[in-house]
MIGUZA-714157 format. One record per residue (C-alpha): residue number from 1; chain; residue in one letter; x, y, z. Coordinates in Angstrom, 3 decimals. Last residue first. Example, Ala and Ser with C-alpha at 12.3 -4.5 7.8 and 13.67 -1.06 7.14 Angstrom:
R   num   chaine   residu         c1         c2         c3
R     2        A        S     13.670     -1.060      7.140
R     1        A        A     12.300     -4.500      7.800
This chain:
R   num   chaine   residu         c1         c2         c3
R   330        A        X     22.039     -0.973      0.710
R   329        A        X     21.430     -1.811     -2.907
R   328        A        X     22.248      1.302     -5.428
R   327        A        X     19.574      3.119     -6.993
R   326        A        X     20.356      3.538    -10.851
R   325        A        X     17.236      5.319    -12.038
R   324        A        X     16.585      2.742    -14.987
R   323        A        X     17.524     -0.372    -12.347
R   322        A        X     14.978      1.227     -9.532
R   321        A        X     12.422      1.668    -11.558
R   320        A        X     12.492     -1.826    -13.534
R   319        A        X     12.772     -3.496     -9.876
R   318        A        X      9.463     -1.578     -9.376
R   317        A        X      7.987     -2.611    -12.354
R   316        A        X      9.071     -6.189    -11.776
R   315        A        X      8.096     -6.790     -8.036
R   314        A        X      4.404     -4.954     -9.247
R   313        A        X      3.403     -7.881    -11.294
R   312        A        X      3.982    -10.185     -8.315
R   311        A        X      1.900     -8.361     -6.137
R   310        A        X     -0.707     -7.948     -8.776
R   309        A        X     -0.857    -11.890     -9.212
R   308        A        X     -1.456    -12.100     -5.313
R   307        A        X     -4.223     -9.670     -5.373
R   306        A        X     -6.053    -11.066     -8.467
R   305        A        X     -5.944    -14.109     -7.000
R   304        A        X     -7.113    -13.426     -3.262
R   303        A        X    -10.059    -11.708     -5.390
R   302        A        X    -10.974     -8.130     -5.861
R   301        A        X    -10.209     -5.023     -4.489
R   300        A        X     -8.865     -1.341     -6.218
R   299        A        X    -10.647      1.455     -4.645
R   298        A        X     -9.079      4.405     -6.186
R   297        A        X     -7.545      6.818     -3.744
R   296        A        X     -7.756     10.292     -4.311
R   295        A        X     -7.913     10.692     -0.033
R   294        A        X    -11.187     12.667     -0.071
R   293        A        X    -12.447      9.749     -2.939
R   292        A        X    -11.596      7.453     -0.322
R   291        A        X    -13.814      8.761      2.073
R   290        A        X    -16.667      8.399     -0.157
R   289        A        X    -15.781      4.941     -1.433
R   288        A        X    -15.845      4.124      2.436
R   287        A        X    -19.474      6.048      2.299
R   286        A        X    -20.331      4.588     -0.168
R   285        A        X    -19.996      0.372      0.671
R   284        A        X    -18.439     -1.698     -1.772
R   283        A        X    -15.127     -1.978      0.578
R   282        A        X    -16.633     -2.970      3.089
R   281        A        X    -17.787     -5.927      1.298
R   280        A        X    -14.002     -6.601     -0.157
R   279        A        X    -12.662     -6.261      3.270
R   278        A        X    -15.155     -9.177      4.458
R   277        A        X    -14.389    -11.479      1.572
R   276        A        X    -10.319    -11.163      1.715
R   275        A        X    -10.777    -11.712      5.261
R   274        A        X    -12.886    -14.668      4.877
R   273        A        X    -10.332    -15.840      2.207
R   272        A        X     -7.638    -15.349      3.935
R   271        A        X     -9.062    -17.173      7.261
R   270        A        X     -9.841    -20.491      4.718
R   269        A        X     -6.549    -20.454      3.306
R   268        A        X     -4.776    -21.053      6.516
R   267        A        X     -1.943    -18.735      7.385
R   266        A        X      1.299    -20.165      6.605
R   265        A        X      3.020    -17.222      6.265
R   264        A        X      2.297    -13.944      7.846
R   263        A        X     -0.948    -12.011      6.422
R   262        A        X     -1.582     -9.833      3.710
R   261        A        X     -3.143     -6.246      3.179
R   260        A        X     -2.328     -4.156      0.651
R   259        A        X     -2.068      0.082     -0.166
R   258        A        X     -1.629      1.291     -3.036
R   257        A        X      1.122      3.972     -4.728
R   256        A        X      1.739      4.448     -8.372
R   255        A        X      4.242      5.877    -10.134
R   254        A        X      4.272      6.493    -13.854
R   253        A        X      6.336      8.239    -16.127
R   252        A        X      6.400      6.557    -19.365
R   251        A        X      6.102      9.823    -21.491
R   250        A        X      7.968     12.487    -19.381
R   249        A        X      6.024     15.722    -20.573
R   248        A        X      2.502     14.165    -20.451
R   247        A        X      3.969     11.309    -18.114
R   246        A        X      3.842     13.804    -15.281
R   245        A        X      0.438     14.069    -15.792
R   244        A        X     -1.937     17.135    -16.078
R   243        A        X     -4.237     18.579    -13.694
R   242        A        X     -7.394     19.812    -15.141
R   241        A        X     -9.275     16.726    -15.403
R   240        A        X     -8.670     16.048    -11.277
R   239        A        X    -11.318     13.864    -10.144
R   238        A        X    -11.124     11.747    -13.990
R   237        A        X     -7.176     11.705    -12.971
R   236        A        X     -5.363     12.474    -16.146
R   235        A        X     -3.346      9.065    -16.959
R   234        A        X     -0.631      7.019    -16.482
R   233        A        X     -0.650      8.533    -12.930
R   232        A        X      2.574     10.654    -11.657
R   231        A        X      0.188     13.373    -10.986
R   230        A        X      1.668     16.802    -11.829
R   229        A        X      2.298     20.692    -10.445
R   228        A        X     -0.155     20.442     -7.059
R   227        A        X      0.300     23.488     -5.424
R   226        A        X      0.360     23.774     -1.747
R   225        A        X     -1.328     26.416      0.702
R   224        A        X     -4.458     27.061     -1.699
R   223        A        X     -6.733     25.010      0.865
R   222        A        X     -7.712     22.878     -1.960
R   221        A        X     -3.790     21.827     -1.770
R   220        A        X     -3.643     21.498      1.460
R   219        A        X     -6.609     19.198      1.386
R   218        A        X     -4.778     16.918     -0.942
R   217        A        X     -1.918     16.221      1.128
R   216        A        X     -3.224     13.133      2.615
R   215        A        X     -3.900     11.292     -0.405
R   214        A        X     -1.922     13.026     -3.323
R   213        A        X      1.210     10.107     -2.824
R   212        A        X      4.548     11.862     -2.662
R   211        A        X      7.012     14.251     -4.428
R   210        A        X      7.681     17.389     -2.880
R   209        A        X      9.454     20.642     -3.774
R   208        A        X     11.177     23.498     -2.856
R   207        A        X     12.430     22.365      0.743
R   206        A        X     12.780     24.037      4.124
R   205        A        X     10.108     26.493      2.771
R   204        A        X      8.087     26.354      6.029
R   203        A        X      5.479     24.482      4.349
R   202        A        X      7.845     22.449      2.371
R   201        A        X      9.269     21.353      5.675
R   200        A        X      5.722     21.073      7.570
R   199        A        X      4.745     18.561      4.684
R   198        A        X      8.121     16.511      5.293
R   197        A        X      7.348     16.498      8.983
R   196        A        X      3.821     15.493      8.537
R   195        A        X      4.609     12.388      5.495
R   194        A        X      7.213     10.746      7.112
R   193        A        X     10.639      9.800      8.294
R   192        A        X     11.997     12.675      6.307
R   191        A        X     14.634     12.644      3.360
R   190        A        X     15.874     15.183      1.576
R   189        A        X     16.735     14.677     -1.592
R   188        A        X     19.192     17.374     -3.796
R   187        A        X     17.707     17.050     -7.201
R   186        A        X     19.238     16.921    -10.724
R   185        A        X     17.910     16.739    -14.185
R   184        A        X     18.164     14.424    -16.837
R   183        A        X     14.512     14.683    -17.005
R   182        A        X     14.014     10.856    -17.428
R   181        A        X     16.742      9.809    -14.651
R   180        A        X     16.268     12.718    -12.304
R   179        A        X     12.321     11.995    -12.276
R   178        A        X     12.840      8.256    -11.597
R   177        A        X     14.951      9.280     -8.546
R   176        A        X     11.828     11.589     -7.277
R   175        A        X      9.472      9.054     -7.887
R   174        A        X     11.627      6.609     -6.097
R   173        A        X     11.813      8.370     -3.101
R   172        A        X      7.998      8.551     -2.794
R   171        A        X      7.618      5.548     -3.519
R   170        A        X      9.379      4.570     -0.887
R   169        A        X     12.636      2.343     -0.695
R   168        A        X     14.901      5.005      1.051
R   167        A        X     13.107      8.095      2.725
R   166        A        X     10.112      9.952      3.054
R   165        A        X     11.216     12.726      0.045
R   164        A        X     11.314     15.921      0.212
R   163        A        X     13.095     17.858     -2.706
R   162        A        X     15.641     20.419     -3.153
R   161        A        X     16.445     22.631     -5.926
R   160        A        X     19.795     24.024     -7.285
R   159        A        X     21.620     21.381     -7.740
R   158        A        X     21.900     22.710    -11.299
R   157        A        X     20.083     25.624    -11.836
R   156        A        X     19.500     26.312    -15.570
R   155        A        X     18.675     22.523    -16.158
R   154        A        X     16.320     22.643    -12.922
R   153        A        X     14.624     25.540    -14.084
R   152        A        X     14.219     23.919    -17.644
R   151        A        X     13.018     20.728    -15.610
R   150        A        X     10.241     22.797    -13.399
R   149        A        X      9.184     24.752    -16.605
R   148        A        X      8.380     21.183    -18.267
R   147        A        X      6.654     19.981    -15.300
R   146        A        X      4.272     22.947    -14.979
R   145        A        X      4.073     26.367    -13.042
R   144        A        X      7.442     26.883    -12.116
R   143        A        X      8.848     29.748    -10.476
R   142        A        X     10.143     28.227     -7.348
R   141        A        X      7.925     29.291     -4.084
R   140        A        X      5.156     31.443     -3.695
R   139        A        X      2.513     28.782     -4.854
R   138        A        X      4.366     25.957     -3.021
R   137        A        X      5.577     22.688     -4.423
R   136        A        X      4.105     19.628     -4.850
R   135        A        X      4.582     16.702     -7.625
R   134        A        X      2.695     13.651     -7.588
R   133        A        X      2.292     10.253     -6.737
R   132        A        X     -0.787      7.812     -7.939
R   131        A        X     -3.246      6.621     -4.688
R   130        A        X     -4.573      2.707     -5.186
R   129        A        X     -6.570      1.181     -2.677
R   128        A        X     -7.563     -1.950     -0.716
R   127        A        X     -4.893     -4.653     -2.196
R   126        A        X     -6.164     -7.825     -0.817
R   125        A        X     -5.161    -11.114      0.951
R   124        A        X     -1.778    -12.088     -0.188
R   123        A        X     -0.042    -14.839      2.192
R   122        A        X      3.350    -13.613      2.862
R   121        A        X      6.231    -15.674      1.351
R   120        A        X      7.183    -13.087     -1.635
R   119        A        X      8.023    -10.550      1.032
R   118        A        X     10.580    -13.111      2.461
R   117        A        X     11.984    -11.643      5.643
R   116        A        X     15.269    -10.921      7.447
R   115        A        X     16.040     -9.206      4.674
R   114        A        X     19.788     -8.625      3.486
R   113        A        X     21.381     -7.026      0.465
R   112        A        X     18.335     -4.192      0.654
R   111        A        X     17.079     -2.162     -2.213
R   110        A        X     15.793     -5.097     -4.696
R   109        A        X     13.897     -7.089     -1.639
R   108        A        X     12.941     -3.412     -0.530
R   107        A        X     10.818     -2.645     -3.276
R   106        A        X      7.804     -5.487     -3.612
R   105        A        X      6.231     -5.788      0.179
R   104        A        X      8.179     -4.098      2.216
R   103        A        X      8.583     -0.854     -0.015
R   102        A        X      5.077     -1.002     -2.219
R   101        A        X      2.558      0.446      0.891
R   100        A        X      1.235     -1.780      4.190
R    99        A        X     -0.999     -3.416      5.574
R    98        A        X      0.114     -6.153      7.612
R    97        A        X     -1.483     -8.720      9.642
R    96        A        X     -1.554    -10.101     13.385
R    95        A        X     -4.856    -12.107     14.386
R    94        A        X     -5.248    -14.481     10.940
R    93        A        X     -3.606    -17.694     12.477
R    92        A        X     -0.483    -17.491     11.289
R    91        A        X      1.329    -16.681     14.822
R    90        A        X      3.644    -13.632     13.937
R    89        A        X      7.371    -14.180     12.421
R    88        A        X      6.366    -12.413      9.088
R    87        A        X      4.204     -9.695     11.058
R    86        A        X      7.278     -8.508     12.687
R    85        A        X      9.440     -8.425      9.354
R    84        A        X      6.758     -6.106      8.067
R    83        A        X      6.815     -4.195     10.730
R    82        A        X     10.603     -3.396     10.919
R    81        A        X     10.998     -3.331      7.266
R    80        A        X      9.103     -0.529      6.306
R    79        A        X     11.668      1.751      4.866
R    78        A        X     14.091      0.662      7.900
R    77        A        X     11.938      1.904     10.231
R    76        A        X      7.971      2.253     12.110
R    75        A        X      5.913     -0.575     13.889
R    74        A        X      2.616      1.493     13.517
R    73        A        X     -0.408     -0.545     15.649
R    72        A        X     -3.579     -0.465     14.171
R    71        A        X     -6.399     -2.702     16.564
R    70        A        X     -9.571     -4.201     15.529
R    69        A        X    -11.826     -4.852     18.477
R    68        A        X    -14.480     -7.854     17.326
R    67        A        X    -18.166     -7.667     16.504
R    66        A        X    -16.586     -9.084     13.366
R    65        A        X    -18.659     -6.084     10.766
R    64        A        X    -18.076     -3.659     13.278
R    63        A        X    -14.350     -4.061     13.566
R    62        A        X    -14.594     -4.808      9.546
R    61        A        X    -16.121     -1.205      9.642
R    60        A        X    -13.151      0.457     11.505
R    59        A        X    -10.634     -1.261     10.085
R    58        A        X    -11.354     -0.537      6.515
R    57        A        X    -10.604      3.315      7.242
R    56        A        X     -7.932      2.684      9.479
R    55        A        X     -6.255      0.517      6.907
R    54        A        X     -6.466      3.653      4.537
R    53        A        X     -5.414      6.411      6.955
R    52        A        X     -2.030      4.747      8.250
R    51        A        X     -0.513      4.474      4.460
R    50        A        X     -2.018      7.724      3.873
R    49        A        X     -0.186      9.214      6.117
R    48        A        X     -0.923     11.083      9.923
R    47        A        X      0.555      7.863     11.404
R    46        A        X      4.135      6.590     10.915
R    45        A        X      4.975      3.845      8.605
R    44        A        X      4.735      0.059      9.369
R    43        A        X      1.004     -0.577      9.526
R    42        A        X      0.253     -3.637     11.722
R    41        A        X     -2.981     -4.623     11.821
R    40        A        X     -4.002     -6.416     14.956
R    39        A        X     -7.092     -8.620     15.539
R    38        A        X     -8.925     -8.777     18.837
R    37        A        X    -11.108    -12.360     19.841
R    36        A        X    -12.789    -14.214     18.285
R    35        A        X    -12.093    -14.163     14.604
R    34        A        X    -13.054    -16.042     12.943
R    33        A        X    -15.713    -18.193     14.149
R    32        A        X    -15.005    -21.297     11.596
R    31        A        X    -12.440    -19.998      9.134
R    30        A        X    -10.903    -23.523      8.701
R    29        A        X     -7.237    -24.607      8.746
R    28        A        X     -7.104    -25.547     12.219
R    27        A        X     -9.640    -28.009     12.192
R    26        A        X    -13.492    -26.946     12.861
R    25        A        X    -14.989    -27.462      9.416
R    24        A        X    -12.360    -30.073      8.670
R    23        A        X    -13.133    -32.323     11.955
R    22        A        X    -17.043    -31.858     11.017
R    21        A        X    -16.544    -33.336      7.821
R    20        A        X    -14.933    -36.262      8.608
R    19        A        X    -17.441    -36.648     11.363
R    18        A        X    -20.714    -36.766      9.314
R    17        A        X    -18.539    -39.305      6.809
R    16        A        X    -18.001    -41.101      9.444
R    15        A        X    -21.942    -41.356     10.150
R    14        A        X    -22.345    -41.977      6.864
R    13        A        X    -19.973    -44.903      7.079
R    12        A        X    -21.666    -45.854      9.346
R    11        A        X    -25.151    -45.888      8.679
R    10        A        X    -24.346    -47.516      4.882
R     9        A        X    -23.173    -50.697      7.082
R     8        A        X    -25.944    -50.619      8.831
R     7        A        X    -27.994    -50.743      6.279
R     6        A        X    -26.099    -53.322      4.288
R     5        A        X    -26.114    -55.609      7.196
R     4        A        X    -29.618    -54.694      7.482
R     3        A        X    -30.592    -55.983      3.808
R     2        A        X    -28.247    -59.371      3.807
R     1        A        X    -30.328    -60.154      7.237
């Protein structure tokens, strides 16, 4: 009798046990058949960048990978703000996320009084790629053919240049800034909304010079119609041996873009890992490596960890950038 107590007593709590288990695989916090239905990414800078390229890129083979519709919406303004601050009040449940450049995610909290979002507060689920800045200008246009010849032009010409940039808060802005505070040289910034119309104002020799991310622009370059002066990497790009770094005459110089993916607050560990996972395996395949060779973008990857402690690495050397240039809060 003793023995069959015992029994039965190990059969249920096995059983509960059984069920335990089976409530945590399918609760709320698990991956389970993530996802099931469409999932948005929310890119909050115009199309035509590299900002928009990149997700699209991983988008379309995760699509294929889920067996589910994957779709990029661009929630353009206020240096990236606007979609960021709509993914942050999203459902957390893995079906809206954001990918997006540095500004909303580890600028803007040091270039705006007043968020309506806590960039730190996102849950961190990769950083895809990594594109450095760079200097553009056009063959027939000022007569420099290096970085050094660019500041002694600007030193003889005061004011006397202008430069595209795509706005407050980017990258592409704060190259440009950074570049006025190390040459001891000044610009006159124009700002665009994005990467086209500022290309098509070079182009049309609205501006003299450009500073922004090599991805998209690249091909203009090869096509002879833009000349690419410097890369703001910390280092000569192994694609690019010939084409020296900003840093080479500027020695710190370095500005980086990449592009990240995270997901509102609160979203279950479980989904951000799977994501994290799945991105990471399309990520390994060639032909996306391929692709993002076209773009100069350096896969970067790697763990929910690594990610978040990247993040966090890159609130300080932006906040150093924007201190040593002397950008004012808004």
């Amino acid at each position: 009798m003793r023995q069959s107590t015992h029994n039965r007593s190990l059969t249920i709590s096995t059983l509960l046990a059984a069920t335990l288990a089976l409530l945590l695989t399918c609760g709320p916090g698990a991956a389970g058949d993530y996802p099931d239905r469409t999932v948005r990414i929310i890119v909050p800078f115009s199309a035509g960048g590299t900002a928009d390229a990149v997700p699209r890129l991983v988008a379309d083979w995760l699509s294929r990978k889920w067996g589910q519709p994957i779709v990029i919406e661009n929630r353009i303004g206020s240096a990236g703000n606007v979609g960021a601050e709509e993914v942050y009040n999203a459902d957390p449940d893995g079906y809206t996320l954001l990918s997006a450049p540095p500004p909303p995610l580890v600028i803007n909290q040091n270039l705006f009084r007043k968020l309506r979002f806590d960039p730190a507060r996102f849950e961190p689920i990769v950083v895809m790629a990594q594109v450095p800045n760079a200097i553009f200008v056009r063959p027939n246009g000022i007569k420099a053919s290096s970085v050094a010849e660019l500041i002694d032009h600007l030193r003889a010409n005061p004011d006397g240049l202008t430069a595209a940039t795509l706005g407050s808060g980017t990258t592409s802005h704060l190259s440009s800034q950074l570049f006025e505070t190390m040459a001891k040289v000044k610009l006159r910034q124009i700002p665009y909304r994005s990467t086209v119309p500022a290309l098509q104002g070079l182009l049309a020799g609205d501006v003299d010079l450009m500073f922004d991310n090599l991805g998209v622009t690249l091909p203009l370059v090869t096509a002879g119609k833009l000349k690419l002066l410097a890369v703001a990497s910390p280092k000569r790009l192994p694609s690019m041996p010939n084409v020296p770094t900003i840093a080479e005459t500027l020695p710190g110089f370095e500005a980086v873009a990449w592009f990240a993916m995270v997901a509102p607050p609160g979203t279950p560990k479980a989904i951000v890992e799977k994501i994290n996972a799945d991105v990471n395996e399309v990520l390994a395949r060639p032909d996306i490596q391929a692709n993002f060779r076209k773009l100069s973008a350096e896969i970067y990857g790697g763990s929910v960890e690594r990610t978040s402690q990247y993040l966090r690495s890159e609130v300080d050397r932006w906040s150093t950038v924007i201190k040593s240039a002397k950008i004012e809060m808004q």
